[in-house]
C-alpha positions in Angstrom: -48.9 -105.3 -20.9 -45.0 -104.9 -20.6 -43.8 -102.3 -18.1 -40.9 -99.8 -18.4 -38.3 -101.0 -16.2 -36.8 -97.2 -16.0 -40.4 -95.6 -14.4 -40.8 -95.8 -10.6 -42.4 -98.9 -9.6 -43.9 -96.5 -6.8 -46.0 -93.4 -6.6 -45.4 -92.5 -3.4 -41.6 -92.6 -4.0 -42.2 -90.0 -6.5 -44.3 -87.6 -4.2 -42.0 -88.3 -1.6 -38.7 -86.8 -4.0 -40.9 -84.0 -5.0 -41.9 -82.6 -1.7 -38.6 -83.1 0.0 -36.8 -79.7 0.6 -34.0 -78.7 -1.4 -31.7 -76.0 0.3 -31.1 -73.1 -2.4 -27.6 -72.7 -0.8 -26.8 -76.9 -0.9 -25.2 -76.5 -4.1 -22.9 -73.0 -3.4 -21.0 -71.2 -0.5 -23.3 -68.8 0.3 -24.7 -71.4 2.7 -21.9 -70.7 5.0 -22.2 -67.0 4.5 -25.6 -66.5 5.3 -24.5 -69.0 8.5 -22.2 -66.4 9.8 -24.1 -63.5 9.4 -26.9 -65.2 11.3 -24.0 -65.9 13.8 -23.1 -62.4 14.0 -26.7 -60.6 14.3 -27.5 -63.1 17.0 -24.0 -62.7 19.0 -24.1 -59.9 20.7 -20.4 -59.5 21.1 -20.1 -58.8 17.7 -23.2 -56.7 17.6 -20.8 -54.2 19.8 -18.1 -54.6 18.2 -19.7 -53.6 14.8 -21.3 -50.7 16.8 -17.8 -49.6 18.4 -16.2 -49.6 14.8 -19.7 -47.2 13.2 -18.9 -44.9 16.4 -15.1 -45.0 15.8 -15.6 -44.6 12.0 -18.0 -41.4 13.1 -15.3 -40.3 15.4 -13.0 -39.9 12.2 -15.2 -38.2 9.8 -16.0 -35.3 12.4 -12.3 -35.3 13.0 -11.7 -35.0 9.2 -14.3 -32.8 8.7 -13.0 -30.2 11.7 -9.6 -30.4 9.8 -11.3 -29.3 6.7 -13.1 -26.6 8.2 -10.0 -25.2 10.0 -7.8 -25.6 6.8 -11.1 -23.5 5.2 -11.2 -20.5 7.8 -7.2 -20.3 7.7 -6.9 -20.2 3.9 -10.2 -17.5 4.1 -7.5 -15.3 6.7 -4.8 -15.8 4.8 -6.1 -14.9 1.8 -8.0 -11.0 3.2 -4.3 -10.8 4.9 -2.5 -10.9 1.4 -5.3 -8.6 -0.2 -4.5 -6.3 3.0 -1.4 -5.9 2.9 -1.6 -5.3 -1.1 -4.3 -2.2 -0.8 -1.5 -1.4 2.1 1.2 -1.2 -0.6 -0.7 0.0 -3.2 -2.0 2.8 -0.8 1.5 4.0 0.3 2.9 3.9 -3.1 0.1 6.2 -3.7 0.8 8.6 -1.0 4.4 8.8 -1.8 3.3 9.9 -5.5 0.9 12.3 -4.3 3.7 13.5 -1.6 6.0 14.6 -4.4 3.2 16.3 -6.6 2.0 18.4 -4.0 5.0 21.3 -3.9 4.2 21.5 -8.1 0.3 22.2 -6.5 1.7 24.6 -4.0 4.2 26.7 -6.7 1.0 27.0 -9.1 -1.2 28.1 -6.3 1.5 30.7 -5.0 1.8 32.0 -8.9 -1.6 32.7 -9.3 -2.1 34.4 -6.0 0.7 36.8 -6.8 1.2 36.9 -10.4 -0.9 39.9 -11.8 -1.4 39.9 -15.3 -0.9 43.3 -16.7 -1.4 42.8 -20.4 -3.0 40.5 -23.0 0.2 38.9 -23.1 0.7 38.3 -20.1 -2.4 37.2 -19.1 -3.2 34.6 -22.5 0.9 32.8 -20.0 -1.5 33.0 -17.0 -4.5 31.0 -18.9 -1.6 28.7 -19.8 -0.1 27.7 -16.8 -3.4 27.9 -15.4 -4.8 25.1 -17.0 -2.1 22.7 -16.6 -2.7 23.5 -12.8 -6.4 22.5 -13.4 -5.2 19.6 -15.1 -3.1 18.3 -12.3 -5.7 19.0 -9.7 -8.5 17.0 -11.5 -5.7 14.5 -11.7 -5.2 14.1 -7.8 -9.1 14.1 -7.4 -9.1 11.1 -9.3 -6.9 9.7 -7.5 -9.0 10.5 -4.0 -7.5 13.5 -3.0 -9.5 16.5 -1.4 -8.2 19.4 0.2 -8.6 20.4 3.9 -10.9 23.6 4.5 -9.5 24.8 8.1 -10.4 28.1 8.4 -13.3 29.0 10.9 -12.8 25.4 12.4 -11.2 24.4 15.6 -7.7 23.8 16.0 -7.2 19.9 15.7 -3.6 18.6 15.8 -4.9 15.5 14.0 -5.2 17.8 10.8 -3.9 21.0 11.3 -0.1 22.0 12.6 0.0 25.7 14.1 2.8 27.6 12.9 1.5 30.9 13.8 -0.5 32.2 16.6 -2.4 35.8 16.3 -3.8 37.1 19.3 -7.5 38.5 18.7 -10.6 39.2 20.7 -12.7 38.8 17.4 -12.2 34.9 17.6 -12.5 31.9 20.4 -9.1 31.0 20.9 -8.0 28.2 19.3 -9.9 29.1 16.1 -8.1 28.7 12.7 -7.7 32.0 11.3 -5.7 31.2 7.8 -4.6 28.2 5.9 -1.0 29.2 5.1 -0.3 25.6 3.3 -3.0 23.6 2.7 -3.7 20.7 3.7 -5.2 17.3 1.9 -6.9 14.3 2.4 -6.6 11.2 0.4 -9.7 9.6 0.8 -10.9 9.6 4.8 -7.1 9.8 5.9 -4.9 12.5 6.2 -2.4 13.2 3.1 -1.1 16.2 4.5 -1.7 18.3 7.8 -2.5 22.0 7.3 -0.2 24.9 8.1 -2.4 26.9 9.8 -2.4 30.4 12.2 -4.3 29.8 15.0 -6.2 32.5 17.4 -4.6 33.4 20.6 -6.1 35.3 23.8 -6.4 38.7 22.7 -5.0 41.9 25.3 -6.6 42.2 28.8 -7.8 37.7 28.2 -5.6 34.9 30.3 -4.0 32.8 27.9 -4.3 29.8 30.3 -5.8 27.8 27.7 -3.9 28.5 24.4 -3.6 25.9 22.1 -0.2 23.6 21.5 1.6 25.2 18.2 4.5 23.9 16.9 6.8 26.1 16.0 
């Protein structure tokens, strides 16, 4: 029988090339790769070094993130300042209005205290000018104004100014006899202090401890 010439001659040749071990990595780079890194997990130099670089790489992310939480808190401040001073503004503009209204409230409270109707006539130009006054007062309380009820209270320079002191022995001295201008709030602050006449030691008591009026 004639043999191929191009088959092994040997069997053992042939086992021999198929158990032999073939690198995966002979035919590529990765070989040298997979070298270093074996290099570097087993050098311990480089093992700290590596570490040093995570720790400085921490380092910067805390920093960067303390940056970002300063930037945060001073924006947050900056930005209830602005609305601050706004109200602020928006608040004395207020007052100022309020201000220059009040006399008109004083006039129409003067006119209907001493104005006394005496005919139909007269008294249909009293409803008038009466309700306008209404008008402008549930105006202002829309606005947050209130007026100040003194009398009967203590005498506080913080809302009232004395202009006139009565001497009595019906009242403790100091006592706030009569509104003579009235006072206003606008909302928990003071618009306006109160005119007021105060009580003063009667005859016969020591007025040692009268109250400071301005005059």
């Amino acid at each position: 029988m004639t043999s191929d010439s191009s088959a092994p001659t040997n069997i053992n040749e042939q086992v021999s090339e198929a158990a032999s071990p073939v690198s995966p990595h002979n035919e590529s780079g990765d070989a040298s790769v997979s070298t270093e890194n074996a290099a570097t997990v087993t050098n311990p130099a480089a093992v700290s070094e590596l570490s040093q670089e995570i720790e400085s790489l921490k380092t910067q992310v805390e920093e960067r993130t303390g940056q970002y939480t300063r930037l945060a808190a001073d924006f947050e401040n900056y930005r209830k300042r602005m609305q601050k001073d706004k109200e602020d503004s928006e608040q004395q503009v207020k007052r100022v209005t309020i201000m220059e209204l009040l006399p008109v409230v004083d006039n129409f409270e003067r006119a209907r205290s001493l104005i006394k109707p005496q005919n139909e006539s007269e008294m249909t130009i009293h409803k008038s000018y009466q309700s306008v006054y209404k008008q402008l007062v549930d105006s202002l309380k829309r606005l947050g104004v209130s007026p100040m009820r003194p009398e009967g209270e203590d005498f506080d320079p913080n809302l009232h100014e004395a202009i006139m002191r009565e001497p009595t022995d019906e009242h403790p001295e100091g006592t706030v006899l009569e509104e003579l201008v009235r006072g206003y709030y606008l909302g928990d602050r003071v618009l306006r202090h109160a005119m007021v006449k105060v009580a003063a030691p009667g005859e016969g008591t020591s007025p040692d401890s009268s109250p400071t009026a301005s005059s």
